[in-house]
C-alpha positions, 0 to 999 in steps of 0.5 A, spaced: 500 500 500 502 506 497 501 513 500 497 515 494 492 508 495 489 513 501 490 520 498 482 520 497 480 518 505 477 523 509 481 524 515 487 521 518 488 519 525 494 523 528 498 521 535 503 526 538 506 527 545 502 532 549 508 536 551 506 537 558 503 531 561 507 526 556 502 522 554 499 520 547 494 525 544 490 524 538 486 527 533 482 526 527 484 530 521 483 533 514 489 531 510 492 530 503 498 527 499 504 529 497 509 528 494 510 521 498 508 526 504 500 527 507 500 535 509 494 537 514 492 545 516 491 547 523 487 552 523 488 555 528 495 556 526 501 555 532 495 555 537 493 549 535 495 543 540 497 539 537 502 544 533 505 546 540 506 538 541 510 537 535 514 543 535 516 539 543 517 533 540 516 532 531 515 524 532 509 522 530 504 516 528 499 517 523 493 511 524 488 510 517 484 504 519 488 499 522 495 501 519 499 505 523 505 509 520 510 513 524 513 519 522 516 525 523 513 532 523 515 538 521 511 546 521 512 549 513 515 556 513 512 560 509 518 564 507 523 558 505 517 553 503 513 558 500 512 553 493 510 547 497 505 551 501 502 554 496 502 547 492 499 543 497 494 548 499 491 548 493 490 540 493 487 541 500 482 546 496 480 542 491 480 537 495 475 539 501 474 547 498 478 549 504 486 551 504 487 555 510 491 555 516 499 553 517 501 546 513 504 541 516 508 536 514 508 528 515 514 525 513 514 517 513 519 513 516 519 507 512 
């Protein structure tokens, strides 16, 4: 099974580590594929939880259905990654018609 077999679900399933207590959070999320990377938008920006969380620690587990896939996470920078922020923020429009908010991206690591 490829990234792409999924690219058309719904929502994904995403595990951090609450920063403060150390404990597994997780949330269900809109998500696109690309370029062998699932992308999510938090919408409320760094505020969001569970952005604070990856900056604490960007390991992460990404759950569709009964498969689980660790990963790491990182923030997009609008500066540095502005062609790939615009780029997967259009996907996400297409996809749901909504693009907003600051991209994240999860890198599988196998």
């Amino acid at each position: 099974m490829t990234l792409q077999d999924v690219a058309d679900n719904k929502v994904l399933y995403l595990t951090t580590i609450g920063r403060t207590t150390g404990l597994p959070r997780e949330i269900e999320i809109w998500f696109i594929v690309c370029r062998d990377r699932f992308y999510l938008f938090a919408e409320t920006r760094e505020a969001a939880g569970w952005v604070k969380n990856i900056g604490w620690n960007p390991r992460v587990t990404v759950r569709l259905g009964e498969r689980r896939i660790d990963a790491t996470a990182r923030v997009l920078n609008r500066q540095g990654d502005g062609k790939l922020w615009d780029e997967v923020a259009a996907m996400a429009d297409r996809k749901y018609g909504w693009g907003e908010g600051l991209p994240v991206e999860i890198t599988p690591l196998t």
